[in-house]
C-alpha positions as CSV (number, residue, x, y, z in Angstrom):
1,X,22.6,-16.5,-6.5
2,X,21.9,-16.9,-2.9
3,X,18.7,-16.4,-1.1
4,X,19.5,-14.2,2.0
5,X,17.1,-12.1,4.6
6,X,18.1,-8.6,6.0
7,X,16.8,-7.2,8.9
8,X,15.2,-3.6,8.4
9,X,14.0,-1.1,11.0
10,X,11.0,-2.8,11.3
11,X,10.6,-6.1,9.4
12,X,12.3,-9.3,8.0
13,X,12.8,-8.9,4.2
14,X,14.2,-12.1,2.1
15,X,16.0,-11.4,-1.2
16,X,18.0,-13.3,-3.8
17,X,21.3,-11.9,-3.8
18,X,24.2,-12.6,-6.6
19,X,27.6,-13.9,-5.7
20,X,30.2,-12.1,-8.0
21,X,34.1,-12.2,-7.5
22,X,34.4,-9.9,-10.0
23,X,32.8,-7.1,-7.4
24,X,35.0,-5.1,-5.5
25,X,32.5,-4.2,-2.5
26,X,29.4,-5.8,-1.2
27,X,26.4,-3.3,-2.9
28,X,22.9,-2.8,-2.0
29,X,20.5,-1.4,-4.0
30,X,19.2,2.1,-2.8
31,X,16.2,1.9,-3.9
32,X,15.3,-1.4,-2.2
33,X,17.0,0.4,1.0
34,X,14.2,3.2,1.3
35,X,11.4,0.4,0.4
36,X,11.9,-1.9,3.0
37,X,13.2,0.7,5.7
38,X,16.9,-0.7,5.7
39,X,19.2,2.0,8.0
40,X,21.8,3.9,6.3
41,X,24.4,6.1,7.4
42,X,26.3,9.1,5.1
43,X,29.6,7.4,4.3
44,X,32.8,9.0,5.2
45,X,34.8,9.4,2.0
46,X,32.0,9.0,-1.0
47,X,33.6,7.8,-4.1
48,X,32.3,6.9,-7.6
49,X,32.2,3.3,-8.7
50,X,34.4,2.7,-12.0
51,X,34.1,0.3,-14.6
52,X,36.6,-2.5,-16.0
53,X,37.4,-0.2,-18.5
54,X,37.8,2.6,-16.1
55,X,34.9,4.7,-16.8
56,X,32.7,5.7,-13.9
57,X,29.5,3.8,-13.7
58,X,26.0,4.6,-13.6
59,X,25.7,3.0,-10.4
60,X,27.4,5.4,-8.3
61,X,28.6,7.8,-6.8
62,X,28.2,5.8,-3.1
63,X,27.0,8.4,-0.6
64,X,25.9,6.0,2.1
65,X,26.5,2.6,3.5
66,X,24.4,0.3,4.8
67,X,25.4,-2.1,8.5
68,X,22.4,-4.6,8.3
69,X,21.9,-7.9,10.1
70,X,22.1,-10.6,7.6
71,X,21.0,-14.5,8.2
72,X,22.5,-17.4,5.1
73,X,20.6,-20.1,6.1
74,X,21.2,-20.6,9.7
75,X,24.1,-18.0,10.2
76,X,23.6,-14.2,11.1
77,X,26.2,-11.9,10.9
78,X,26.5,-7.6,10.7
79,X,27.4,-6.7,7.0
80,X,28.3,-3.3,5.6
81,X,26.4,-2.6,1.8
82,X,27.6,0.2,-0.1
83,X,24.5,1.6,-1.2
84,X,24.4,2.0,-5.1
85,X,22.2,2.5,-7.6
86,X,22.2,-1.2,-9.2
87,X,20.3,-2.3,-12.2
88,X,19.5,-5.8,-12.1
89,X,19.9,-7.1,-8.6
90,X,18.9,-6.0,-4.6
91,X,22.1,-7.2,-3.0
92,X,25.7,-8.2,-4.5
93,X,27.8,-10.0,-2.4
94,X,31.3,-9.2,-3.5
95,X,35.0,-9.9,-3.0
96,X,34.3,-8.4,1.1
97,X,32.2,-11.1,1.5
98,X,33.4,-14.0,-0.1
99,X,37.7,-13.0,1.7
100,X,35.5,-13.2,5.0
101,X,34.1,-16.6,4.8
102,X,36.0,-18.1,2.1
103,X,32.6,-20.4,1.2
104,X,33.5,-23.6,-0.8
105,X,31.0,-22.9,-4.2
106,X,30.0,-26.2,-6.1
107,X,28.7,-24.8,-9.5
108,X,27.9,-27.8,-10.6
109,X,25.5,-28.8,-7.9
110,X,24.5,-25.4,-7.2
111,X,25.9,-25.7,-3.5
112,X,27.3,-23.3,-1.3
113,X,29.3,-25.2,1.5
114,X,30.9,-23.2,4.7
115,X,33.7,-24.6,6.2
116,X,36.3,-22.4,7.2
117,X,37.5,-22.1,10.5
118,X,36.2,-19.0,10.8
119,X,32.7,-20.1,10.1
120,X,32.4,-22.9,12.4
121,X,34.4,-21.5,15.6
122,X,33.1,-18.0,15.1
123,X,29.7,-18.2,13.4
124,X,28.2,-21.5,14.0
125,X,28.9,-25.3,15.5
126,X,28.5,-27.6,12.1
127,X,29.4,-26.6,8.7
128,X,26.0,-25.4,7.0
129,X,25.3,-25.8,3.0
130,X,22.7,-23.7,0.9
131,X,21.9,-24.1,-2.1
132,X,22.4,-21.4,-4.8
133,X,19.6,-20.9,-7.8
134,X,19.9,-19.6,-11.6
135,X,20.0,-16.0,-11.7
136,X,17.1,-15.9,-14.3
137,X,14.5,-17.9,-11.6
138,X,15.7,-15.4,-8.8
139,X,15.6,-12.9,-10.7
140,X,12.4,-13.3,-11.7
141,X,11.5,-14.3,-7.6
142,X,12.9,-11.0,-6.5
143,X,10.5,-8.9,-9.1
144,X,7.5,-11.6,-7.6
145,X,8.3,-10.1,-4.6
146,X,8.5,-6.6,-5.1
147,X,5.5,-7.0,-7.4
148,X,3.9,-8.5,-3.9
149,X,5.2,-5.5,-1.7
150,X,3.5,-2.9,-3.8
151,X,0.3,-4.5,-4.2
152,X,0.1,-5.3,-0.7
153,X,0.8,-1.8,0.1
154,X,-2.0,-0.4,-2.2
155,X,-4.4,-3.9,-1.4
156,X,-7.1,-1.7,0.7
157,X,-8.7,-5.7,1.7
158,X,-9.8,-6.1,5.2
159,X,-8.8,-9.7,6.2
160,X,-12.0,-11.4,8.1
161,X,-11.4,-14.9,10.1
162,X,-14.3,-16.7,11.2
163,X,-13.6,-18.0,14.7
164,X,-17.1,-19.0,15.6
165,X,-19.3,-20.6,12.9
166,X,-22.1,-18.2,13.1
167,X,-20.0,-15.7,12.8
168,X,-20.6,-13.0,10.5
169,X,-18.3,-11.1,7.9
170,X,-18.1,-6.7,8.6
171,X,-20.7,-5.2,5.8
172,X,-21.0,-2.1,4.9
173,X,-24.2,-0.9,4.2
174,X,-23.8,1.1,1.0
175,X,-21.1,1.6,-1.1
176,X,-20.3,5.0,0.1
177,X,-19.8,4.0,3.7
178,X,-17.2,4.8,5.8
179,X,-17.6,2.0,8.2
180,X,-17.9,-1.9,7.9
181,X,-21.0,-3.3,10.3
182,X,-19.9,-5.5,12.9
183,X,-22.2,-8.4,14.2
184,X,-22.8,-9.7,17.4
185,X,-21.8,-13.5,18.0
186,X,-23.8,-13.3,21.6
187,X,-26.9,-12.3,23.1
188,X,-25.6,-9.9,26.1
189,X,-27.3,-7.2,28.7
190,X,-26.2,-3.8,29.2
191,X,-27.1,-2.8,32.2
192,X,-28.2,1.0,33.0
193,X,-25.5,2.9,33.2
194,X,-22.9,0.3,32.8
195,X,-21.1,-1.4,29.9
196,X,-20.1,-5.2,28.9
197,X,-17.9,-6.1,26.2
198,X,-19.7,-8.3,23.6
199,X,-17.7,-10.9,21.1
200,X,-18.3,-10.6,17.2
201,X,-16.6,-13.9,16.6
202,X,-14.3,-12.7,13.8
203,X,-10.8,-11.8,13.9
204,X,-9.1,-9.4,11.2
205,X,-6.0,-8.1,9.3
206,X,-6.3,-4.5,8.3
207,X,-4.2,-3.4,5.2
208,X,-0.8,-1.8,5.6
209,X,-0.4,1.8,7.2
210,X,-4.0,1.6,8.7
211,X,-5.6,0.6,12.2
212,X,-9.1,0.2,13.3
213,X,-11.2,2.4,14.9
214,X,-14.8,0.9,16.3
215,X,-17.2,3.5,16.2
216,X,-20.9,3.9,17.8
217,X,-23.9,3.3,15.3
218,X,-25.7,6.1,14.8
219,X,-29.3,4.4,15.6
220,X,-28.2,2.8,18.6
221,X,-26.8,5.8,20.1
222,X,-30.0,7.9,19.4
223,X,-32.5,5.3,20.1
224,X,-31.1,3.9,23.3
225,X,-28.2,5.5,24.0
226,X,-25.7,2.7,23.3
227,X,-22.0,3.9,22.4
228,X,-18.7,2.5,22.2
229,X,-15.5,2.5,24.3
230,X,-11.7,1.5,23.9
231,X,-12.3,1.7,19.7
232,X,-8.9,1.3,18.2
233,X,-7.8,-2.0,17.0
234,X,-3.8,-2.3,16.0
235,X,-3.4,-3.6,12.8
236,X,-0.7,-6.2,14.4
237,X,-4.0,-7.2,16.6
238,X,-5.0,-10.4,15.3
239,X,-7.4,-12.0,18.3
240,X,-10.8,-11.6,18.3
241,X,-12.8,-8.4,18.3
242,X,-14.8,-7.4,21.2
243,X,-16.8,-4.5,21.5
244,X,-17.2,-2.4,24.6
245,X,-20.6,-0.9,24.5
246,X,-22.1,1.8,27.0
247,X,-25.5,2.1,27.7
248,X,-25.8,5.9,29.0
249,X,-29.6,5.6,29.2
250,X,-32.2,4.7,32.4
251,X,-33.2,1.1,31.0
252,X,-31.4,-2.1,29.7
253,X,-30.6,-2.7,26.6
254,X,-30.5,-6.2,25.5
255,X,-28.1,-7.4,22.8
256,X,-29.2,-9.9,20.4
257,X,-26.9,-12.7,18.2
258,X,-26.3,-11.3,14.7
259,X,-27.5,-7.7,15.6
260,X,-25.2,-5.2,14.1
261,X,-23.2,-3.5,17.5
262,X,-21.1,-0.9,16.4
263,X,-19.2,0.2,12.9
264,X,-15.2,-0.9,12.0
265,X,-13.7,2.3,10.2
266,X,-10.3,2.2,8.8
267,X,-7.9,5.2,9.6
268,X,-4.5,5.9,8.2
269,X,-1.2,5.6,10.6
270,X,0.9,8.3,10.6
271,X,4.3,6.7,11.9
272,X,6.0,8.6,13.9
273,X,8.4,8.6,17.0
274,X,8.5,10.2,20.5
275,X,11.9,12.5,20.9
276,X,12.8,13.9,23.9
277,X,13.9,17.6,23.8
278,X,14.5,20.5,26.7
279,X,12.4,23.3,25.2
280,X,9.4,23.6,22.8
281,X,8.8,26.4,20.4
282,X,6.6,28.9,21.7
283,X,3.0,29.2,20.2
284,X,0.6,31.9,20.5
285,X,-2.0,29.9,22.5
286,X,0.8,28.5,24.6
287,X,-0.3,26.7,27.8
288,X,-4.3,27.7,27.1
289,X,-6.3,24.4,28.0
290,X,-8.8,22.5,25.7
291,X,-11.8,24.6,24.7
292,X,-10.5,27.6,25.3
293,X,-9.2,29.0,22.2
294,X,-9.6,32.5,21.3
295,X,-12.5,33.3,18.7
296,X,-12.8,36.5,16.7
297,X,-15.7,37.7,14.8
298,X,-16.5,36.8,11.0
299,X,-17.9,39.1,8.4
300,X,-20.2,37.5,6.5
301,X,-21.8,39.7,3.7
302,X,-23.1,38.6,-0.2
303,X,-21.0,38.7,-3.0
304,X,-21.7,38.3,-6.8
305,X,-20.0,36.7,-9.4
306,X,-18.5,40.3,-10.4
307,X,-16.8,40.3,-7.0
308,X,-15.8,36.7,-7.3
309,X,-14.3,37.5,-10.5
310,X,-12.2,40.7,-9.3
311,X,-11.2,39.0,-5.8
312,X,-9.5,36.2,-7.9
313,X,-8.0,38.5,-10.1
314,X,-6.7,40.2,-6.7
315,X,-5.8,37.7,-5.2
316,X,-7.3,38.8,-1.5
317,X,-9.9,35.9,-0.9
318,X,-8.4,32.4,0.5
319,X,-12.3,30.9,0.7
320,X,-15.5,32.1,1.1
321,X,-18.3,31.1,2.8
322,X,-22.5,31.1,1.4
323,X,-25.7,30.4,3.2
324,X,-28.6,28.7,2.4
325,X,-31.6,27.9,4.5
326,X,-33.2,23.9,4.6
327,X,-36.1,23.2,6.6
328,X,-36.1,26.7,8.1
329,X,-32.2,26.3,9.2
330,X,-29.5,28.3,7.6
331,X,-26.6,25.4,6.8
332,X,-23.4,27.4,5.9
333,X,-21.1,26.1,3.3
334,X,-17.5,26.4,2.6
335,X,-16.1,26.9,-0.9
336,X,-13.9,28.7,-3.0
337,X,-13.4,31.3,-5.7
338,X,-12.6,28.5,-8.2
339,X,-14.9,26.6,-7.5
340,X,-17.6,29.1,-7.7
341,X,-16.7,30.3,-10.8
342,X,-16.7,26.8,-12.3
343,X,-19.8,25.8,-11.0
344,X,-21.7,29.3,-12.6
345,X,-19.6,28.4,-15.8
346,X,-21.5,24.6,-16.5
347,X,-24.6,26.2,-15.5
348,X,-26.9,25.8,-18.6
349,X,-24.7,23.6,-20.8
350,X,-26.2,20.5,-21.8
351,X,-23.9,17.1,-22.0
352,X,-23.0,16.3,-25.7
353,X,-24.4,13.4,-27.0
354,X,-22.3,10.8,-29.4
355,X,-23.1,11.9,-32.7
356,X,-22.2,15.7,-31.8
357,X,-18.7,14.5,-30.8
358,X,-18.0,11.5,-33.2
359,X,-17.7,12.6,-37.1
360,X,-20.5,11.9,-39.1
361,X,-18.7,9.0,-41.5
362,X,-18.4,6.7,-38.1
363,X,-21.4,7.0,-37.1
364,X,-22.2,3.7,-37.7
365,X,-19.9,2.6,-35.2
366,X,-20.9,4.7,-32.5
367,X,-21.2,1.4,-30.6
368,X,-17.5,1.6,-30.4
369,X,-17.1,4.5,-28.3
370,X,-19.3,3.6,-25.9
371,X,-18.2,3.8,-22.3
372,X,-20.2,0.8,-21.6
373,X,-18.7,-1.8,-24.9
374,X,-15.0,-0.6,-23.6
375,X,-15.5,-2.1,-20.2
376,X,-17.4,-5.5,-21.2
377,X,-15.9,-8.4,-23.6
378,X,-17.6,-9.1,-26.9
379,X,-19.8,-12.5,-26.5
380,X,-18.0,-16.0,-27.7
381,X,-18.1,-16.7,-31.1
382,X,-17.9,-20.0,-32.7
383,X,-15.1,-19.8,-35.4
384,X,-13.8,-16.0,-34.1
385,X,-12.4,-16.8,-31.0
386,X,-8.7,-17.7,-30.9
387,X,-7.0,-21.2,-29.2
388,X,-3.5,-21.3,-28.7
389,X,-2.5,-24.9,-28.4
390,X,1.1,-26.2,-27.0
391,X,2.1,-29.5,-29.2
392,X,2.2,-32.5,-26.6
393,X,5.7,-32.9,-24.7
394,X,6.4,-29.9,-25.4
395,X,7.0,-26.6,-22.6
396,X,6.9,-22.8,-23.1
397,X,10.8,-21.5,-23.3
398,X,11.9,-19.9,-20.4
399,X,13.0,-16.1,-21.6
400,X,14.3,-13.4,-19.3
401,X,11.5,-11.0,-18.6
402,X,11.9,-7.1,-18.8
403,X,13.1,-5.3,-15.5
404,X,10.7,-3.2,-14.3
405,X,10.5,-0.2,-11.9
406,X,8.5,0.5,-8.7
407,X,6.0,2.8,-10.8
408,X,5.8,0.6,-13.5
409,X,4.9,-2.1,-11.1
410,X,2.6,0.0,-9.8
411,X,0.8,0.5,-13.0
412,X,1.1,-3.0,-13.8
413,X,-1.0,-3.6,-10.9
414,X,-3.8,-1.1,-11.5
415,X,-3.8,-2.8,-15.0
416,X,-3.9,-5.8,-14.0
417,X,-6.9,-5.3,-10.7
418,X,-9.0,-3.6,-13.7
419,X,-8.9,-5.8,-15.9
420,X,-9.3,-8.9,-13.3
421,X,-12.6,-6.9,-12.3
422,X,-13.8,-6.1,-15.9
423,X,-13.0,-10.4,-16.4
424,X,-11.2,-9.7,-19.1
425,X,-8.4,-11.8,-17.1
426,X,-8.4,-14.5,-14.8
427,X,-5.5,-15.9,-12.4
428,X,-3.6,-18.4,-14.0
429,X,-1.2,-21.5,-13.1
430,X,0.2,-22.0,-16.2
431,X,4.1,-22.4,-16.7
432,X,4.6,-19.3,-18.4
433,X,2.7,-16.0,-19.4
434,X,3.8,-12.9,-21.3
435,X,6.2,-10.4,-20.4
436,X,5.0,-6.7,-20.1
437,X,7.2,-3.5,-21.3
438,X,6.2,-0.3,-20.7
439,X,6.9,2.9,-23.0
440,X,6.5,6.1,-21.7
441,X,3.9,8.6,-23.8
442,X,4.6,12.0,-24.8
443,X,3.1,13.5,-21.9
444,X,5.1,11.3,-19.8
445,X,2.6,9.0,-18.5
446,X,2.9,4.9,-18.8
């Protein structure tokens, strides 16, 4: 196999691909298509793929094709995939390929040497050699890597670099925060009415599909009427952050080093694309400026739980709203029927202890189902705990592991970030570890 990287709509994504004469077509795998945002295009004539022995294979049929740039080594060329439903590998590079450039393949020393005439007077000046690896170490890279895609795509971690010693790392003040506290690396005056953009002294990396927004705080704003302008940070932004603060009040404010400035809140990207089009659909507020919507009059009456019942058997009630009065001002909520009746339904119903859910005969192991003992490790016990030892010289055999999907990845993850947190796990850099199958349960979950 051959390590290659294909160019996507928006990144640079390296795979291990196999080599095999014995393939009719150059394939790419769909699925790894729609992950890394690699273009395809309906194919003309769609045809089934078909086995030695005739029979039509799993793989296909081939819709859609795939014209990707491709770089081998220091070479990039414009390849078509046929897009395919392949079960072991991302990429097959097949008979297509291999008529094209005609590569000189030393098994032996695991060397792939290019030396036709095409390759040096078309393609490049020198005759370039890569290096081919076992399939069962790229095979095992590839799922490394996919394993890496999907855990960076649900890793919710905001990088921090410290560019100034003194520096401080964004906190957030309790766990239920929206926004991460930024600090102040300088002591800086905003004037009356004016505004000055002060350092923090960090740069950042926000996770994927997100980008920054810097908010005011809420006690600066009210106390001395400090907010914030220019607030979104790209998550491809990776200098440092600098607030702009505003001071809208009739005295200067002065900023001190390490006071907290403003808030960092992460917001989801919706990615999307500007089209260009002759006429828009018509809407009922049409060309209406901001503010000046249309506002009708709402009914707001008391209803009991007999007439929440009947408007849910009806149907005729999307939500309601209720009223309550706090501090002498009447706060309206929004909720709904099902909610309601849910609510009104716990009312009065005590939470079952353990010895009115477990049988009596196991009582005296109640300390087993125990929320708290399933999330902790018993303590180490001299003579109980279990030592696997490798005999000197010797290595652990290198098996194929089990090939697993995107969701089971995705579980595997989750399994794996719990666990690490509960410290039932650790990171290891051990040669080997133990391969992971999943079996599906009756009610279809992993």
């Amino acid at each position: 196999m051959v390590k290659i990287r294909l160019h996507g709509i928006n990144d640079i994504t390296t795979v291990n691909a196999m080599i095999d004469s014995g393939a009719t077509e150059d394939f790419i795998d769909q699925e790894y298509c729609h992950k890394y945002q690699i273009r395809t295009t309906k194919a003309k004539n769609p045809r089934e793929i078909y086995l030695a022995d005739s029979e039509p294979s799993s793989m296909g049929p081939v819709t859609h094709i795939a014209t990707v740039p491709m770089d081998i080594g220091a070479d990039r060329e414009i390849t078509t995939f046929q897009v395919a439903k392949l079960q072991n590998h991302e990429a097959i590079l097949g008979m297509p390929w291999l008529k094209n450039h005609n590569p000189r393949i030393d098994r032996g020393q695991g060397k792939i040497t290019f030396d036709s005439e095409k390759w040096t007077t078309m393609c490049l000046n020198e005759s370039p050699t890569v290096y081919a690896m076992p399939e069962v170490e790229a095979l095992e890279e590839n799922l490394v890597s996919r394993f890496s895609t999907i855990q960076a795509k649900k890793d919710k971690r905001i990088l921090v670099k410290k560019m100034h010693k003194d520096a401080k790392i964004p906190t957030r003040g309790t766990r239920g925060a929206a926004g991460h506290d930024l600090y102040a690396i300088e002591d800086k005056t905003i004037p009356v009415r004016g505004q000055q953009v002060v350092k923090t002294g960090i740069s950042l990396r926000l996770p994927n599909g997100t980008y920054g927004r810097i908010a005011p705080r809420r006690g600066l704003a009210v106390k001395h009427g400090i907010t914030v302008n220019a607030g979104v940070i790209d998550r491809d932004y990776t200098g440092e952050i600098g607030v702009v603060l505003v001071n809208l009040f009739n005295y200067d404010y002065h900023v001190l080093q390490g006071e907290r400035i403003a808030q960092l809140i992460p917001g989801k990207i919706l990615e999307t694309q500007s089209q260009e089009v002759t006429h828009l659909e018509d809407t009922k507020r049409g060309t209406k400026g901001f503010g000046t919507t249309d506002t009708r009059r709402i009914e707001i009456d008391e209803i009991s739980i007999k007439t929440f019942e009947t408007s849910k058997k009806q149907g005729d009630e999307d939500g309601l709203l209720w009223g309550r009065y706090n501090k002498g001002k009447l706060e309206i909520v929004a909720t709904n029927i099902s909610t309601e009746l849910a609510i009104q339904s716990k009312k009065g119903q005590r939470k079952k202890n353990l010895t009115e859910i477990v049988p009596e005969e196991y009582w005296d192991y109640q300390r087993v189902f125990e929320e708290e003992e399933a999330t902790e490790l018993p303590p180490h016990r001299q003579g109980v705990d279990l030592e696997i030892n490798i005999e000197k010289g010797r290595r652990l055999p290198i098996k194929k592991i089990y090939p697993l999907g995107a969701k089971e990845l995705e579980e595997l993850g989750e399994y794996i970030q719990i666990n690490k947190e509960r410290k039932w796990i650790r990171d290891s850099f051990a040669d080997g570890g133990s391969p992971i199958m999943f079996i599906k349960k009756k009610d279809g979950k992993l």
